[in-house]
N, C-alpha and C positions, 0 to 999 in steps of 0.2 A: 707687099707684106709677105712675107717667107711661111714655110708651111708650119715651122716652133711657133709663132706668134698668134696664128691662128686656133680663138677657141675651141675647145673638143667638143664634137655632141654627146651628151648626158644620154644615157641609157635608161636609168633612170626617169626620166622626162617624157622620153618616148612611150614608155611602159604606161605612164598613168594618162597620157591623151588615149590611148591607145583604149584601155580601160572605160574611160568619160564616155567613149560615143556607144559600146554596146550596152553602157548602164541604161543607157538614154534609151535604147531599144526596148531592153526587158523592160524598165518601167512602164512603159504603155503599153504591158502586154497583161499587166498586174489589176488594171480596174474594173474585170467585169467579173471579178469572182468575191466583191465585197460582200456580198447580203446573203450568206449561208451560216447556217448552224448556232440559233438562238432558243430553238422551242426545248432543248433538254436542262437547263437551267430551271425551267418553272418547277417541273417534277422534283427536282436537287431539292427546292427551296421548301416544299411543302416537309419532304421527310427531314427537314434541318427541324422547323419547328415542332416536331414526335420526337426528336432525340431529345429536345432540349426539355421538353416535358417530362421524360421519363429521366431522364440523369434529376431533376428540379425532387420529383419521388423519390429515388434513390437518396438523394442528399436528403433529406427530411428523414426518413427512416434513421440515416447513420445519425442526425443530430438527437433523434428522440431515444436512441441507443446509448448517446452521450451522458442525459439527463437522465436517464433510471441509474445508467451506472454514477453519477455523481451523488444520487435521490438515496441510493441507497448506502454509500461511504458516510451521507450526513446521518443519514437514520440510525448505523449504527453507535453515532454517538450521540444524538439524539431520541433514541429510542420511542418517547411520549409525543413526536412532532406528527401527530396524523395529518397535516398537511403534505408531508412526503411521502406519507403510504398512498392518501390521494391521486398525488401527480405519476405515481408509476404505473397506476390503471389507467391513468388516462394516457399516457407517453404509449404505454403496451396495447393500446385500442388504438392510437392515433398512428401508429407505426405499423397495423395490419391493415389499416385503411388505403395506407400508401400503398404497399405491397398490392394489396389488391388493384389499385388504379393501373400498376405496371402490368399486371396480367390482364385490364381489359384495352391497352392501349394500341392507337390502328394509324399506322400510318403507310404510304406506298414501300419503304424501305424496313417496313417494321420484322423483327424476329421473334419466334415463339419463348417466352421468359419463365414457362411457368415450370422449365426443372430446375431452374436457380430457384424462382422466389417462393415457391411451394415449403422448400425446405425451412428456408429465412423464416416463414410463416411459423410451421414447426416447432423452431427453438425458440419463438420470441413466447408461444402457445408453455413448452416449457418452463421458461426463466419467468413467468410470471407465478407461475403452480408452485415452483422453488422461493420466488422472493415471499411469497405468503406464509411456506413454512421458515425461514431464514425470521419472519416476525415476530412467528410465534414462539420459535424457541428463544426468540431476544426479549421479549416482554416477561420469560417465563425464569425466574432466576436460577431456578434448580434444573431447567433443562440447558440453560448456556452454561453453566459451571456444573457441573457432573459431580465434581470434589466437594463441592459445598454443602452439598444434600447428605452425602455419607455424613460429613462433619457436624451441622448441624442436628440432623433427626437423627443418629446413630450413638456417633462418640459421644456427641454431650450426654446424651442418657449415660452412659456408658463410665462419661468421668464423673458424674454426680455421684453414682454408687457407690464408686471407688472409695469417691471422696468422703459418703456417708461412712463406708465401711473403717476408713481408719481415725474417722471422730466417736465410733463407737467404741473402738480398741482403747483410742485414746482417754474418752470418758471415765471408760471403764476402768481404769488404772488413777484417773486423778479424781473421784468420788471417790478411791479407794477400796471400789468392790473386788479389786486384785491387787494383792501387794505381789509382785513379782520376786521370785526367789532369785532370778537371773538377772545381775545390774546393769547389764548391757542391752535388753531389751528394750526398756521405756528408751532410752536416747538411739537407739536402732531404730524404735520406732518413727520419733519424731523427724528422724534423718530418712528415713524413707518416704512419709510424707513430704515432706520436704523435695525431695527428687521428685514424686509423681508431679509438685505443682510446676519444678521447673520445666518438665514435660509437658504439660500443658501449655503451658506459655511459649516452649519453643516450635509446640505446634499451633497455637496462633501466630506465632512470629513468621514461620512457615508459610502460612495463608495467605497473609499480608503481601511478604513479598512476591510468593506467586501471581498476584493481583499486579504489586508494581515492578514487578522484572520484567525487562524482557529478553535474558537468557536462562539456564537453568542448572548454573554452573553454584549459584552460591544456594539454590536448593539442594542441591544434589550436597553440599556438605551438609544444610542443618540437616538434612534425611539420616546421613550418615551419623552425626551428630546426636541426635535422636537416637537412634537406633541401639548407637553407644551408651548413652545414659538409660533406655529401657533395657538392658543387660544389666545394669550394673543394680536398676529397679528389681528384675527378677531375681537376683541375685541375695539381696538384698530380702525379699519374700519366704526367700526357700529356707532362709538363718530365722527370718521369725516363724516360719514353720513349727523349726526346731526348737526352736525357745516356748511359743505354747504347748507343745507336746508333752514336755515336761511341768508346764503350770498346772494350778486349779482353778481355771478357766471355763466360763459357761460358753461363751460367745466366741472367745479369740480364735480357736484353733480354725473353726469355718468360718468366722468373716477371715479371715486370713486366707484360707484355699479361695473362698469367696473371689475374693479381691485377685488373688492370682487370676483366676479364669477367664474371670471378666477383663484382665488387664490383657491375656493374651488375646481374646477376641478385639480388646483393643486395636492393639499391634498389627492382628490380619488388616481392620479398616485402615489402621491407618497405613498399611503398603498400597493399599488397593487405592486409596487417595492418592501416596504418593507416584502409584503408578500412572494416573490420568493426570497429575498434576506436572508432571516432567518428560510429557512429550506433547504430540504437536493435537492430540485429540483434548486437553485440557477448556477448550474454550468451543461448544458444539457450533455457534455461530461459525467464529473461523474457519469451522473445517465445510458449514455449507458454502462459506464466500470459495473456499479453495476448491472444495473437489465437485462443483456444482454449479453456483451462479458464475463463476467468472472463465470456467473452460464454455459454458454455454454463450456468454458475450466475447469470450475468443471466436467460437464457431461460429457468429452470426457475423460479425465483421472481416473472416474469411470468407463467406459466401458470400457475401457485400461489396469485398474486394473481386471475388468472379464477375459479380453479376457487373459490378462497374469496368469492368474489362469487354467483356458483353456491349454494353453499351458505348464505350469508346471504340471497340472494332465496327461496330454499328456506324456511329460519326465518322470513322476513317473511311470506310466502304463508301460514304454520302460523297466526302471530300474528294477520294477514289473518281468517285462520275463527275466530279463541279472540273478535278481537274484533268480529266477526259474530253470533257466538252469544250473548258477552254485550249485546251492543248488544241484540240479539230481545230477550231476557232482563227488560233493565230497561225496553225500551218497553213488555212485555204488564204489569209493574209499574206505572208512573209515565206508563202514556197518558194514563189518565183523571185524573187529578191533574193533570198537563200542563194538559190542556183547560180545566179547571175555573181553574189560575192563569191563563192566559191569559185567560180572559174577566174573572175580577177583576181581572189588572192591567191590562187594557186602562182599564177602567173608572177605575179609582184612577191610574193613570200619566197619562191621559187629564186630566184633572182638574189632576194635579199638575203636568204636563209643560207644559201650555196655558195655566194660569194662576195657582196658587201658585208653583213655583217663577224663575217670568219677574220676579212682582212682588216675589220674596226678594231676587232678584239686583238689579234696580234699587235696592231700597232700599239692599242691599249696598256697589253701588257707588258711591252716591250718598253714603252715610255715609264709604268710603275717601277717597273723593276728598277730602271734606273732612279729612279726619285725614289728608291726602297719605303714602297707605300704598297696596302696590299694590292695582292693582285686580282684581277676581274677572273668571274669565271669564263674557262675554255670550252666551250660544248666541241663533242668529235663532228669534225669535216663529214660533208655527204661526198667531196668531189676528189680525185687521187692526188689532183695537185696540191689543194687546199688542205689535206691529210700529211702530205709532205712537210709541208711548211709546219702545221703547228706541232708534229711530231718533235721537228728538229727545234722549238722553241720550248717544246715543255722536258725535254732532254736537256738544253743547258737550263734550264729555270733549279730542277730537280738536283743538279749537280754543285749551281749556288747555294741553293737553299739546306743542303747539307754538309756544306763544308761552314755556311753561318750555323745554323743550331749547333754544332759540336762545338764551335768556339765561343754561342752564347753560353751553355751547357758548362763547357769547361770552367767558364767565369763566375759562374754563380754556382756551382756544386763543389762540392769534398771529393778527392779522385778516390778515396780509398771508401769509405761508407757510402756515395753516394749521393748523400743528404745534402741540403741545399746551406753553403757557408756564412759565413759573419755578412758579406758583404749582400746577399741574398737574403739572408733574416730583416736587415734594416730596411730591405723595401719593402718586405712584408707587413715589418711594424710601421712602416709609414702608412702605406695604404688599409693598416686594422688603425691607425690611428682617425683618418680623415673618415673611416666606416662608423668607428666608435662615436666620434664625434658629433656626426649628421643622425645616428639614430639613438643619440643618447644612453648606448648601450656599456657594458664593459669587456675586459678583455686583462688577462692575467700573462704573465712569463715568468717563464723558468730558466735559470742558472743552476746546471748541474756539472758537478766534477766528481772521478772516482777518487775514492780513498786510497791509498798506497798503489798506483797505478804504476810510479816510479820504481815501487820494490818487484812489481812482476816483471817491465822488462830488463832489470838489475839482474833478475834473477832466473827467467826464461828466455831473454833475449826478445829487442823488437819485436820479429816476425810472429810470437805469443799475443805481442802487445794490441800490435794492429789485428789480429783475431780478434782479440778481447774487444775491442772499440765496433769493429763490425758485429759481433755477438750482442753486444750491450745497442746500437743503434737496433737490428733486430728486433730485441724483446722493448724495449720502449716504441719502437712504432706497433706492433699488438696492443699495445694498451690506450692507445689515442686516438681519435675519431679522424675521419678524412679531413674537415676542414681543419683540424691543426697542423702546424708546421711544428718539426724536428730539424733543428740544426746544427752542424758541428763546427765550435768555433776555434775548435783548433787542441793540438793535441790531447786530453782527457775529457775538455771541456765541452758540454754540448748546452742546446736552446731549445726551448720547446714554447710556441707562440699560442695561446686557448683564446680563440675569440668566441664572447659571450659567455665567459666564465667567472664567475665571482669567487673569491678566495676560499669560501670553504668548499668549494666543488672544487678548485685547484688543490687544496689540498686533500683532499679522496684523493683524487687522481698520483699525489706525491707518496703518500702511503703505499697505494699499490704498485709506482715504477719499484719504492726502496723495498719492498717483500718480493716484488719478482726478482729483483738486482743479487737478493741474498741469496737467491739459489746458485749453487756450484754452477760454475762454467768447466766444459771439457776442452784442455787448451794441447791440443798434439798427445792425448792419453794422460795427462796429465788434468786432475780437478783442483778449481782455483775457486779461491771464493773472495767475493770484493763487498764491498758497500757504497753506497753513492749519497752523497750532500749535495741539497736540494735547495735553492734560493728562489721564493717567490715575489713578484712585485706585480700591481693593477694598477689597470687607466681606471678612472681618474686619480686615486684616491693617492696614489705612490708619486705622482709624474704626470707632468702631460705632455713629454715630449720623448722620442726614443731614447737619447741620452743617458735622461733621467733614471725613468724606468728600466734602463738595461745597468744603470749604475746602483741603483735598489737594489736589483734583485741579485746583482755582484757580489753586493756587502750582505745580505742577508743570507747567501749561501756562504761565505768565512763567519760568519754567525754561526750557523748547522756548523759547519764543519769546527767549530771549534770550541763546541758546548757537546759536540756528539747528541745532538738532536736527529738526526735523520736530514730533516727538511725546514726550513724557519720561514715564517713569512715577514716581510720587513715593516720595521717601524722607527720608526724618527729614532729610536735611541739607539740603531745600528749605523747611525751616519757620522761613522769616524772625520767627518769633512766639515762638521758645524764646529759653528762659532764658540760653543762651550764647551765642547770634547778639546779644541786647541786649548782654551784657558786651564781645563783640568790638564792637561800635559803638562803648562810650564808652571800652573802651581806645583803639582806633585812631583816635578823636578826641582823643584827648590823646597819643596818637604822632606825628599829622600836626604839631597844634599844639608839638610841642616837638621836632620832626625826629630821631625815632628810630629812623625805617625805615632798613635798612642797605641796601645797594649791592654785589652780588656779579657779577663779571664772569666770562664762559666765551670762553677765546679763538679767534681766528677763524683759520684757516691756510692759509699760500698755498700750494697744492699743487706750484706751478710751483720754490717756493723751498723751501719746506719750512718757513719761517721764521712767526713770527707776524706780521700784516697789520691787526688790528684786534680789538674784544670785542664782546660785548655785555651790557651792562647788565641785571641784573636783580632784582628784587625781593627783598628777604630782611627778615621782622618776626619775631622772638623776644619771644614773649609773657612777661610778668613770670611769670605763672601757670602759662600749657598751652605753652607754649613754643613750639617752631616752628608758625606757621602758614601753610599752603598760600598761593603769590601769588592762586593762583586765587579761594581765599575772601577772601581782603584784598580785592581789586579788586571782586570782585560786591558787597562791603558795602559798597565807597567808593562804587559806581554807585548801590545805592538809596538813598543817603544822598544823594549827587550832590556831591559830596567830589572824585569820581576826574580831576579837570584840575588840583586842588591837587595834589592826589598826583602826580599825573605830571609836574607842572611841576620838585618837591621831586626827582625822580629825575631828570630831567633835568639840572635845576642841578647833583647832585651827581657825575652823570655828564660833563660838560663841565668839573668842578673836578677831577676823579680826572684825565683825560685830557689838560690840562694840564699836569697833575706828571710825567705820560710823555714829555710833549715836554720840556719844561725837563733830563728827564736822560738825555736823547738817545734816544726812541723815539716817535720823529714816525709813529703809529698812531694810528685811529678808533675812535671808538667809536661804536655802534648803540644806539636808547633805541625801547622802543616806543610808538605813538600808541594813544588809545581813540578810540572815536567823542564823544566831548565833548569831546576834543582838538579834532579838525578841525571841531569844532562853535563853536569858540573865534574870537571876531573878533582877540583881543588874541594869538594864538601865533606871528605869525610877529612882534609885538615884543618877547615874553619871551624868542625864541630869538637877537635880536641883542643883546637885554639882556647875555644869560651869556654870551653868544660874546666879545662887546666888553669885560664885568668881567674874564675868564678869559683874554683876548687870545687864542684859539682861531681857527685860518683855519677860516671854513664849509665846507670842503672835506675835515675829519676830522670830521663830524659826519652820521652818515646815521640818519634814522630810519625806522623801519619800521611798517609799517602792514599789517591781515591783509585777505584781501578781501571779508572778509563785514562789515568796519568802514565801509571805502570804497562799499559797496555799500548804508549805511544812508542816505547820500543822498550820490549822486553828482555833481550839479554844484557842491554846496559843496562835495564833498571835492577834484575836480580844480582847482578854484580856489585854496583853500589851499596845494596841493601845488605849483602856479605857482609861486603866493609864494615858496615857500619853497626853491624850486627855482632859480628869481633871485636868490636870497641867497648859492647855494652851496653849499648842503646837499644831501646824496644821500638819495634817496629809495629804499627798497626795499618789496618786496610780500612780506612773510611768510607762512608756512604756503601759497605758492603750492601750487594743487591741489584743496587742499580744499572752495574753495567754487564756484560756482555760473557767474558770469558775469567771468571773469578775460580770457579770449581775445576777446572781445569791446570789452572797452573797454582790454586793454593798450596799444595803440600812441596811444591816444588823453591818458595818464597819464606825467607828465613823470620815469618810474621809470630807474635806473641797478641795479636789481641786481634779482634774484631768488631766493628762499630757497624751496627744496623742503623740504615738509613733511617731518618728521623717520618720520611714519606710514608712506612710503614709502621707506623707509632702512634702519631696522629690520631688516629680515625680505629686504632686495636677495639675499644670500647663497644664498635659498632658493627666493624666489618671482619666476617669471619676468615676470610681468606688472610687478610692482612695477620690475625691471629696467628692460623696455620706458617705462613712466612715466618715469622716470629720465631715460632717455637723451634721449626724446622732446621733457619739460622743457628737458634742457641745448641740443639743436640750437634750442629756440624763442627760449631765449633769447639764443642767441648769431648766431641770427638777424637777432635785434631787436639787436644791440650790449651787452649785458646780461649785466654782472657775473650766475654761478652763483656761491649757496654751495649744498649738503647738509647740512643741520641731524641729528643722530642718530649720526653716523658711530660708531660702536663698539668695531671690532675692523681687526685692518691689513685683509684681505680688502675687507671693505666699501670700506675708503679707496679699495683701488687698484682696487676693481669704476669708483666714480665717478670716479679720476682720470684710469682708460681710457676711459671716454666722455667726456673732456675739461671737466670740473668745472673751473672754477678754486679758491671756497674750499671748505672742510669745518670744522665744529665738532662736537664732540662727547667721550664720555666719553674714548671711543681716544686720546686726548690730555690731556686734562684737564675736569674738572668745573667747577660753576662758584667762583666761588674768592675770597676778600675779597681788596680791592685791596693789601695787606700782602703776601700770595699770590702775588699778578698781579704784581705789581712783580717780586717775583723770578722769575717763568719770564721775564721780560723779559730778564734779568738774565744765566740762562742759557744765552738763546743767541746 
């Protein structure tokens, strides 16, 4: 057999025989030192049972400190319970009794207690001296309420007199032993009576509530209150003064001074009530619980807490020597065995340490690495070769493993923001998915896009743009917690992942990205300002799959962004993708095509005449099937369809042919039709509008259209340009829903408008809400400033009407008058009046 074939001897092997026979030595060198160090244990054992005695005291003290303070919260709502006046003499004698047991307690480990417990003695000698008087003054009504005693034995005397004094004046004027020369005296009189009783009563009413408030914010006005009507009392005293001065009066003129003096003495008591009664000395119990009994059961439960400190360093010190003695114990055992492991595992560790286990771990990691599984840890070589070697392994490991992160990195981040991309958001959302699921929790996202992001790099160039995008990534990560994710799905578009966020905390959070987002951006010296539309969607309630919920909160931000809401969160009726949003498409394509949309008119009224002045136009479609449906949904479907300038045109037309038939039978009135933004987007609308004007022989001067300003605001140099036109033609222009949007004062005088319409949101609720008033009125001087027909859209109820036609409104529409109405309808309020 060749010297290859021949098994190697194990070193290893050798090591551990090698080991076996000096164990065998030192063992038998180990059994004559078993029977040492048992007697300090007894000593340990006796002062175990002195700690446990005195901690047994201590606890008994702290529980009888328990029940006085409980003894006594019940007492003070039970005041008559002498069963708990009882039990706190006995708790405060059974809790010095302890105290004292710990001052005569002996044991071999015992420590001197009596500069803790002396004190504890002390306060407890104290808080009994105090709970006695804390009884007396509760049993005592005039010493726990301080105010009551004034009121009682002071004021009542006080107001009888009063009260004598002006049934004597009074008497004396209806037996007719005074006929009064001055006719405003007797009803002076009775009117002053009158105020002293309502005085009275609002200082009972005062009392009362002092008793059941427990702040002293709605005394502090009846005080004030009071105070106010005893002015108006004196006042009131000094006129009849003057009035008996001049009578022939036995009595009047002194019970009158009478009555004054006695009513200012009044006054003094009653501040001096109201002064105890509105602060924290109104209740003298309270103040002994506060600055008395309860800082002294603080202080005795501090010292309590000493002394049981005391006594657990006591028990440590005991434990100290138990594990002193056992510690002796097993060293005179397991010295010699000790020694004896130590010298073999120096040996065997030695061995293993230096160079088996160094060349395990190399191969270990060397084998991961390639099955890319983590890797074991590397401890540093003790030996130069073994340091060699793993050097040169954790040098290429280090040089892998950095050229993978850059390429994971790469794959799952944005190069330019940073932020982790579409394809990085969806594992995120998967694994907040399976998190969500298993703890039943929730979890929100966000779909965000800037507004005209397109116009800034149109108009600063990319390199602005991508600023802008890292500026905006930026200030939305400030505003989101570590465990959310921000992600950018791709040019303007970003993602924000909130786990365990329910939608109305998602939407805080969306309010605050869209107020930071409004602040100016500084883009190369240049300040830009954007705004951002926000789409929100949650597990469960949106989706239960990422798909879904990234497909939500998709459509719910073209929601926002096209209502100009800021942020919208999603609900079924944004899912342009259902099975009913299709059916309303191809009905309302075969409405448009065969003009079945009806025409409903709400009149407009001159406030100045009262008469009707004009309508406006509005949408009405009666489905074959679901019957009425909202203009609002009509119009969002004609927009994504891109339909809504056919539509408008069709309401137009048949708004300018209804309007017609009112002139021809003698009611020479306007009507209003509203524009969209693909109206004024339209090259061809100021010819369709002389088209109808000229078919329908209509003068352009009963035809005003309206327009809202977040329309006008979708691009403004087209829109001020159409509105020329059209404004050349004759046609009145008005600005609808003024208020509600954004940038109106800014470009009003520059927009060739004749009228202005206050949003109906500010109408509503005039009656009630003063601001809404102030808006109003603010509205109407602006525009009548500018030359500028006012209507009020909403008006209601008569109140409202004449709120607005007092700040000089010219029109108003609304229900208060009539709803809106098919032209059949219309024709006859016409008719009417």
């Amino acid at each position: 057999m060749s010297t290859s074939q021949k098994k190697l001897p194990s070193l290893r092997k050798r090591y551990v025989l090698l080991n076996i026979v000096i164990g065998l030595l030192v063992i038998a060198a180990i059994t004559a030192a078993y029977f040492k160090a048992l007697n300090t244990k007894n000593t340990v054992n006796r002062g175990y049972e002195g700690v446990l005695n005195e901690q047994a005291n201590l606890k008994e003290v702290r529980d009888y400190l328990l029940h006085i303070n409980g003894d006594i919260n019940h007492f003070l709502l039970d005041p008559l319970n002498q069963h708990l006046t009882q039990n706190i003499d006995i708790y405060t004698s059974e809790s010095i009794d302890s105290l004292n047991q710990l001052n005569e307690s002996t044991h071999p480990y015992h420590v001197d207690l009596a500069n803790t417990v002396n004190p504890i003695k002390l306060n407890f000698e104290k808080l009994n001296k105090e709970i006695k008087r804390l009884i007396e003054y509760r049993l005592d009504i005039n010493k726990q309420y301080p105010a009551m005693d004034i009121s009682a034995n002071i004021m009542e005397v006080q107001q009888d007199n009063i009260k004598s004094g002006f049934e004597i004046l009074i008497l004396e004027i209806e037996s007719e032993s005074l006929k009064p020369t001055n006719e405003e005296l007797y009803p002076l009189l009775l009117k002053t009576r009158t105020l002293w009783s309502e005085a009275i009563s609002q200082t009972r009413i005062y009392m009362v509530n002092r008793l059941a408030s427990f702040t002293t914010e709605i005394l502090q006005q009846q005080g004030s209150s009071l105070a106010d009507m005893y002015e108006l009392f004196k006042k009131n005293l000094n006129q009849l003064e003057k009035f008996y001065a001049e009578e022939d009066s036995f009595e009047g003129l002194p019970t009158v001074k009478s009555i004054h003096k006695i009513s200012e003495d009044w006054i003094d008591n009653f501040l001096q009530m109201r002064n105890l009664s509105e602060n924290n000395q109104w209740r003298s119990d309270a103040m002994i619980m506060q600055n008395d009994i309860l800082p002294l059961i603080t202080n005795i439960t501090i010292l309590c807490n000493q002394l049981e400190k005391v006594l657990r360093d006591e028990k440590q010190n005991l434990d100290n020597q138990l594990s002193k003695s056992d510690a002796f114990f097993n060293y005179l055992i397991y010295g010699i065995i000790s020694l004896y492991l130590i010298i073999i595992s120096f040996i065997l560790l030695s061995m293993e340490w230096a160079i088996f286990k160094p060349i395990d771990r190399v191969t270990q990691a060397l084998r991961s690495r390639a099955l890319e599984v983590t890797l074991p840890k590397i401890k540093p070589a003790k030996t130069k070769e073994m340091a060699r070697l793993i050097e040169a392994f954790v040098e290429m490991d280090n040089e892998v493993s950095a050229r993978q992160n850059e390429l994971e990195h790469q794959a799952l981040h944005d190069h330019l923001t940073g932020l982790p991309n579409r394809f990085s958001l969806n594992q995120r959302i998967e694994y907040q998915l399976l998190s969500s699921e298993r703890q039943h929790s929730t979890f929100s996202l966000f779909i965000m896009d800037l507004d005209y992001f397109k116009d800034i790099n149109d108009t600063l160039g990319h390199a602005s743009g991508d600023s802008l995008l890292i500026e905006v990534s930026k200030r939305v990560k400030r505003l989101i917690r570590k465990s959310d994710t921000l992600a950018r799905l791709g040019g303007d578009e970003f993602s924000i992942l909130l786990p365990d966020t329910n939608k109305e905390e998602a939407a805080f959070l969306a309010e605050k990205i869209i107020e930071d987002i409004a602040h100016p951006f500084n883009l190369n010296g240049e300040k830009v300002s954007i705004s951002i539309s926000i789409g929100i969607a949650g597990f469960p309630h949106d989706g239960l799959n990422a798909e879904t919920i990234l497909q939500c909160a998709d459509m719910a931000m073209y929601a926002s962004k096209r209502k100009r809401t800021g942020y919208s969160l999603y609900n079924a009726n944004q899912n342009v993708y259902s099975k009913d949003r299709l059916i309303l498409v191809n009905d309302l394509l075969e409405a448009l095509e065969l003009e079945q949309f009806e025409i409903n008119f709400q009149p407009k009224i001159n406030l100045e005449t009262g008469s009707i002045c004009g309508a406006e136009a509005l949408l009405r479609f009666i489905h074959k099937n679901h019957g009425y449906v909202p203009p609002d949904k009509v119009i969002e479907t004609a927009e994504r369809m891109g339909v809504i300038h056919r539509l408008s045109l069709q309401i137009l037309k048949k708004s300018i042919a209804e309007c017609s038939k009112w002139h021809r039978q003698g009611y020479p009135i306007s009507v209003s039709v509203n524009l969209s933004v693909r109206d004024l987007a339209s090259t061809g609308l100021c010819s369709k509008v002389k088209e109808f004007m000229e078919e329908f022989n209509l003068n352009y001067e009963f035809l005003t259209l309206e327009i809202t300003e977040n329309v006008m605001m979708e691009n403004l140099s087209l829109s001020i340009d159409q509105l020329n036109k059209l404004n050349k033609l004759g046609v009145k222009i008005s600005i609808d829903d003024f208020g509600t949007g954004f940038s109106s004062l800014a470009y009003l005088k520059r927009l060739p408008v004749q009228e202005l319409k206050i949003d109906k949101s500010f109408v509503i609720d005039i009656e009630q809400d003063e601001n809404d008033q102030q808006i109003v009125r603010s509205t109407i001087d602006l525009g009548h400033s500018l030359g500028l027909t006012t209507v009020a859209e909403g008006v209601e109820t008569l109140t409202a009407m004449e709120i607005v036609k007092s700040y000089g409104c010219d029109q108003v529409q609304g229900y208060y008058f009539s709803k809106p109405v098919n032209p059949e309808e219309f024709r006859r309020l016409l008719s009417m009046q």
